[in-house]
C-alpha positions in Angstrom: 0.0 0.0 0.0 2.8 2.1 1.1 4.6 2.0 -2.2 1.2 2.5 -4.2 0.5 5.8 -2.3 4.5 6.7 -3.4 3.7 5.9 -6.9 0.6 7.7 -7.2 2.6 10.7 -5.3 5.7 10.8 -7.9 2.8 10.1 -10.9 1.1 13.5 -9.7 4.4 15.2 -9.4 5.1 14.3 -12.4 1.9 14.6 -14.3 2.0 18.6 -12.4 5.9 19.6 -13.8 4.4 18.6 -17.0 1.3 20.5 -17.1 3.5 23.2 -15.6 6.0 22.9 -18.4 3.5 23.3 -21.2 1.7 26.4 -20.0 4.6 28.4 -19.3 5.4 28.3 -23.1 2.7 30.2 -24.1 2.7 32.8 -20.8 6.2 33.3 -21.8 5.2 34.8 -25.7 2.3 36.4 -24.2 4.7 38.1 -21.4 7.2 39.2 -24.3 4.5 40.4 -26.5 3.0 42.3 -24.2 6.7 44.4 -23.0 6.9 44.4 -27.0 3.8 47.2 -27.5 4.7 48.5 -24.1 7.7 49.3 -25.7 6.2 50.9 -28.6 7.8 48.4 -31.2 4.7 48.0 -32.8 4.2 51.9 -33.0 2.7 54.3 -30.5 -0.2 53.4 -28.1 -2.8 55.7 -26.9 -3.3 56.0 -23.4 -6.3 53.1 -23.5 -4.1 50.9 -25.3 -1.2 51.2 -23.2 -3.5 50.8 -20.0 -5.0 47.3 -21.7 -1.1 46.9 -22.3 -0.3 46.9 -18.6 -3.4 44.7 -17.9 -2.3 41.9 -20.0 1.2 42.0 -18.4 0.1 42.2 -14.9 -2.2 39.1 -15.5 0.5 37.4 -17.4 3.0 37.7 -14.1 0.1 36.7 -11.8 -0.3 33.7 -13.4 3.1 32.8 -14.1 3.5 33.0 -10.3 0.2 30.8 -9.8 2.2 28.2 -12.2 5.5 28.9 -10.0 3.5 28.1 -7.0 2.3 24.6 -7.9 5.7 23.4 -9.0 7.4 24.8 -5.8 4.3 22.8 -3.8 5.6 19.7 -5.7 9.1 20.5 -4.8 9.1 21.7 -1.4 7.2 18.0 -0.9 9.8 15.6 -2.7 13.2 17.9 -2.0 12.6 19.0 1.2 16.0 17.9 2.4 18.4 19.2 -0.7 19.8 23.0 0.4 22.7 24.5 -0.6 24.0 26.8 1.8 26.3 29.3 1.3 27.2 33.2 1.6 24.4 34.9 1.3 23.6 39.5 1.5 19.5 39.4 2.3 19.8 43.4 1.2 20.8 41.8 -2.8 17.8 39.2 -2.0 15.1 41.6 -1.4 16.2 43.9 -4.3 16.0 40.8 -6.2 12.6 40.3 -4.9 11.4 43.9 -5.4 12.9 44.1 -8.8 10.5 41.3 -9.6 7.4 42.3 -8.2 7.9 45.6 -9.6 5.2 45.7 -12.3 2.4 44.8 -10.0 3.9 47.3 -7.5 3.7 49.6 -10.3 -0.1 49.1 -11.4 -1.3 49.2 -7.9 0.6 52.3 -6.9 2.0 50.9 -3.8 4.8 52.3 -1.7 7.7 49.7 -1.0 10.1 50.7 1.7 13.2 48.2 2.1 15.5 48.7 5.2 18.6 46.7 6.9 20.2 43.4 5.4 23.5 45.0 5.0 24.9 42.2 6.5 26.3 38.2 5.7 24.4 35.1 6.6 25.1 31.4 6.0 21.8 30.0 4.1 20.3 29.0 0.9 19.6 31.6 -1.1 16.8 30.0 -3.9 14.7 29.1 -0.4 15.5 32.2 0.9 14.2 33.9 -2.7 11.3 31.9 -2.9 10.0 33.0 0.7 10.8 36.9 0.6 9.0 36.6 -3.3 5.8 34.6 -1.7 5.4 37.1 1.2 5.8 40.0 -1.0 3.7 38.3 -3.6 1.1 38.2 -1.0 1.3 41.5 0.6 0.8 42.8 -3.3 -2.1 40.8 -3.5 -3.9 42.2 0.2 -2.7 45.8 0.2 -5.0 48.6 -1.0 -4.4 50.7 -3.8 -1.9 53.1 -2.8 -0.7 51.6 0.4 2.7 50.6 1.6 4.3 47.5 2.1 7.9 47.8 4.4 10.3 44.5 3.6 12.7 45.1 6.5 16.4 42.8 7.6 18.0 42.7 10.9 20.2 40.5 13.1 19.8 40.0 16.3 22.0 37.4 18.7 22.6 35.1 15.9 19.6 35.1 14.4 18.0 37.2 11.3 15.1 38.9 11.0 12.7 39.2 7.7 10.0 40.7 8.1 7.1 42.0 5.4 4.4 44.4 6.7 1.5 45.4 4.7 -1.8 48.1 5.1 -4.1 44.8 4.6 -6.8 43.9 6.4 -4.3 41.5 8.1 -5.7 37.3 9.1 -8.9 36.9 10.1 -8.9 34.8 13.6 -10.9 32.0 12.3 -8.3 32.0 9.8 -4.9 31.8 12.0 -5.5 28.1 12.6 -5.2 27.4 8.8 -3.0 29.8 7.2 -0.1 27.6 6.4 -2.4 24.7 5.8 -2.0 23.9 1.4 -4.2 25.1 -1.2 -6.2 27.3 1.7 -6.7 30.8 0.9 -8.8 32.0 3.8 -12.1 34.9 4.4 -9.8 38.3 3.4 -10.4 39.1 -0.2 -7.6 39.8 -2.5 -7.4 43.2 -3.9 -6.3 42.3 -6.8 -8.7 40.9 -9.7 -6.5 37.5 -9.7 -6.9 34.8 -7.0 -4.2 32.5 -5.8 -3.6 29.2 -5.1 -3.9 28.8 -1.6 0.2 27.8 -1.6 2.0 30.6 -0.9 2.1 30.5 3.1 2.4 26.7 2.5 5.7 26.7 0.7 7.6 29.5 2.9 6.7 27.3 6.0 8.2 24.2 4.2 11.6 26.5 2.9 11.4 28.0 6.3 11.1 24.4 8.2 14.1 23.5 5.9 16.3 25.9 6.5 16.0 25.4 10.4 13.9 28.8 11.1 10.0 29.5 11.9 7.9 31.8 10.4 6.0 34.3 12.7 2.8 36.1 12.2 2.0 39.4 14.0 -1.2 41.2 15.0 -3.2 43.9 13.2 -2.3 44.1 9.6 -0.4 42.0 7.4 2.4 41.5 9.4 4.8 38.1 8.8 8.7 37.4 10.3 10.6 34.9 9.5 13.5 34.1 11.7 16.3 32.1 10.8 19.7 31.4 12.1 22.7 33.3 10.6 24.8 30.9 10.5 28.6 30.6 10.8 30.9 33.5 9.0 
């Protein structure tokens, strides 16, 4: 039975990478076509056009990070144990992640204010990427139009600090029992016109679990720190 429930487990993970596969293909040409008449290669867009423009580009990065979402899901449940530790400046990681969120930043006119990190800690920066982009990703998603989101580094006793703090309507209580749980996407409504998964939370508590940290959620608004160990330097 055992090994039936493990072959049935890989035959979904593999039938998910797959399906995963084939769609980013065709987000990928609909992602460059759309920077393509932002550009103006095409010739010069009217104000509505270049609004529709920004539309089709916002959705197109939502759902690519929908699709990046299930195959981290699969991953974070068959490679829980792989990490590759090493150097690592959180400041370069969140301008990574900022850099990346930038467009929906952008279209929602929200404030990002990023502080500390200007320091060295021993961990693995793909988990590390993954977590700041989902909690970022998220805050996006909650915070109304014009608000600010801070994305903040600090050490403290051998330990670092992330934290991401939103103007969102924060976790319902009923909520708090199930936010990590998979594929649950709680009460709070998404400002944004494009749902998510439900995975998010799930996969920085797995990253987080892995790389020997927890994940902390405050009161009042969105309000998430994760805390993991510096490490040797």
């Amino acid at each position: 039975m055992r090994l039936r429930l493990a072959q049935l487990e890989e035959q979904k993970s593999r039938f998910l990478r797959h399906v995963s596969h084939e769609l980013k293909t065709p987000l990928t040409a609909l992602r460059e076509g759309s920077d393509l008449l932002a550009e103006g290669v095409a010739g010069r867009l009217s104000p509505r056009q270049q609004e529709i423009v920004v539309i089709v580009r916002e959705n197109s990065v939502h759902l690519q990070r929908l699709i990046e979402d299930l195959l981290r899901h699969g991953e974070s449940e068959f490679r829980a144990t792989e990490l590759k530790i090493q150097p690592v400046h959180p400041a370069r990681i969140m301008d990574e992640v900022a850099d990346k969120q930038r467009i929906a930043l952008q279209a929602r006119g929200l404030n990002l204010h990023r502080t500390g990190g200007d320091f060295t800690m021993q961990t693995d920066p793909d988990r590390l990427r993954v977590v700041l982009d989902n909690l970022l990703s998220n805050a996006v998603k909650f915070s109304p139009k014009g608000g600010n989101i801070h994305l903040s580094a600090r050490e403290s006793t051998g330990m670092v600090h992330l934290r991401v703090l939103d103007d969102g309507p924060g976790i319902d209580a009923s909520d708090m029992p199930h936010v990590f749980d998979a594929f649950y996407r709680g009460s709070a409504r998404a400002e944004g016109a494009v749902k998510s998964t439900g995975l998010g939370l799930s996969i920085c508590r797995d990253h987080v679990r892995a790389l020997g940290g927890t994940i902390e959620i405050g009161d009042g608004r969105g309000d998430f720190t994760v805390v993991l160990p510096r490490g040797e330097r």
